[in-house]
N, C-alpha and C positions, 0 to 999 in steps of 0.2 A: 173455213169454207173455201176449201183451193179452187180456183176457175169462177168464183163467180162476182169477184171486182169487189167482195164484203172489206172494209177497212174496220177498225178498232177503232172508236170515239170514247171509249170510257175512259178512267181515269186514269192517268199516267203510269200512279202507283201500280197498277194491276196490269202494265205490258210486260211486266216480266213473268210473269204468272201466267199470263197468255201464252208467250212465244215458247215456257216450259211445256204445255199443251202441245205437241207434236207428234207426227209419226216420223221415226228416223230408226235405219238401221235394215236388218234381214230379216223379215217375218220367218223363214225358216231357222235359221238360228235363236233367235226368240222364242222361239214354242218349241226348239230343242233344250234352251236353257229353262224356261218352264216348267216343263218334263222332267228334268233332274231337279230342280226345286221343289216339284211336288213331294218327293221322297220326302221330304223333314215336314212332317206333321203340324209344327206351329207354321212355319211358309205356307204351307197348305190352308190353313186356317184365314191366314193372313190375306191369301188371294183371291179366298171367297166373300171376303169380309169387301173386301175393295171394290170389287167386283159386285157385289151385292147393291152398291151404293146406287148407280142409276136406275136399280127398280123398285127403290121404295115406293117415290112418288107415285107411279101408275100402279103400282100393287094396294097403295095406300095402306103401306107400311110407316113404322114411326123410325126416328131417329133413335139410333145407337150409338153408343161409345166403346169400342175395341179395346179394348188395354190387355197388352201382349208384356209382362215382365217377365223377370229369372235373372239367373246368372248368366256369365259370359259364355261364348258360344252355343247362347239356345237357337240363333239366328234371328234376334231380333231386327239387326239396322240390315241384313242381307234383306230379310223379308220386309224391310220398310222399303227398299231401294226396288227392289222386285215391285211391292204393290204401286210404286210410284213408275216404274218402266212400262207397266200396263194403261196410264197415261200419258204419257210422255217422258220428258227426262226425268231420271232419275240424281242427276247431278244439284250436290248440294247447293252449289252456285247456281242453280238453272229458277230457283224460289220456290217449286212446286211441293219441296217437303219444309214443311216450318218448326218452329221447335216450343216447347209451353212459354217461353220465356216473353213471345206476345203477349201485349195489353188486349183483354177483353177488345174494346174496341177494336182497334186490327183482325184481330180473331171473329168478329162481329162481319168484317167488310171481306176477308176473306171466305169466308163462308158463302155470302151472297154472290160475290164472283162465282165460285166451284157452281154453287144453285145443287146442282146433284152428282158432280163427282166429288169422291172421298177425300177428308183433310188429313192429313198424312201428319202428327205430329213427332217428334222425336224427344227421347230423352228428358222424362218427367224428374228425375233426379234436379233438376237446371231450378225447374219451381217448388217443388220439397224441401229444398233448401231455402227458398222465400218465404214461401206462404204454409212456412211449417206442413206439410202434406195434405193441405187444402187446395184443394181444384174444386171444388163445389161449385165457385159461381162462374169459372170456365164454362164446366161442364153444363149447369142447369141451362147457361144463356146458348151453349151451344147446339141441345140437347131440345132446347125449346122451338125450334125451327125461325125463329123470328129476332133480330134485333130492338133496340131503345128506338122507342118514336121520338123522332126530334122534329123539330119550329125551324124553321129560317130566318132569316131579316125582314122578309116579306110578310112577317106574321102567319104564315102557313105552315103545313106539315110537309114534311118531305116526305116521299115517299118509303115507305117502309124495307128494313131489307128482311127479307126470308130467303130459306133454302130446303132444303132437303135428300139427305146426305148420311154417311155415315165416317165418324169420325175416329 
């Protein structure tokens, strides 16, 4: 929120994930490099898909799960870098794209950060090789709009995380 004195209070872990959240760069150049990316079919798919993600919740839309494979050079990580330029950085270092090799949990808190922009994951190959090519309970917990209710010390609930998003 520029100009209006909003600071960050949440959690540590998620200022990097925030400050990935940016506008930088040429809007003209941008929606020139769009423009040539549209040309490739899966890109195309890819930026609708991303894009898509802030109107679930007022559409009252459900959550999806994108899964773009193939061989090399179908444009898979351009079109992951592209869907993730559309919110901010796309630099792998900047956090905003993450990879399957997160714990549920993480995958849990990230999600309720986003709330309704897209989790961007990379390179399902990383957990195929863990969880012999189950993503099942990834997917179901992500898929489900709502994280694990937990208790505190206080004897109470915390409050819940949900989102609504596409993934």
């Amino acid at each position: 929120s520029p100009y209006t004195g909003t600071v960050f209070d949440g959690d540590a872990g998620h200022r990097e994930l925030l400050e990935a959240i940016t506008t930088h760069g040429d809007e003209e150049l941008s929606t020139k490099c769009l423009q040539i990316a549209r040309a490739n079919d899966v890109i195309r798919l890819m930026i609708a898909s991303s894009m898509a993600s802030v109107l679930l919740k007022p559409m009252n839309q459900q959550i999806y799960f994108h899964h773009t494979w193939g061989g090399s050079g179908l444009g898979k990580s351009v079109g992951l870098k592209v869907q993730a330029s559309i919110w901010g950085n796309p630099s792998t270092d900047a956090n905003f794209l993450t990879n399957f090799k997160a714990t549920t949990t993480s995958a849990e808190f990230r999600a309720d950060m986003l709330n309704s922009l897209p989790i961007l994951l990379d390179d399902t190959a990383q957990i195929a090789r863990k969880n012999a090519n189950d993503f099942s309970n990834l997917i179901y917990m992500l898929c489900s709009g709502q994280g694990k209710s937990r208790g505190n010390v206080n004897l109470s609930l915390n409050k819940q995380k949900s989102w609504t998003l596409s993934i």
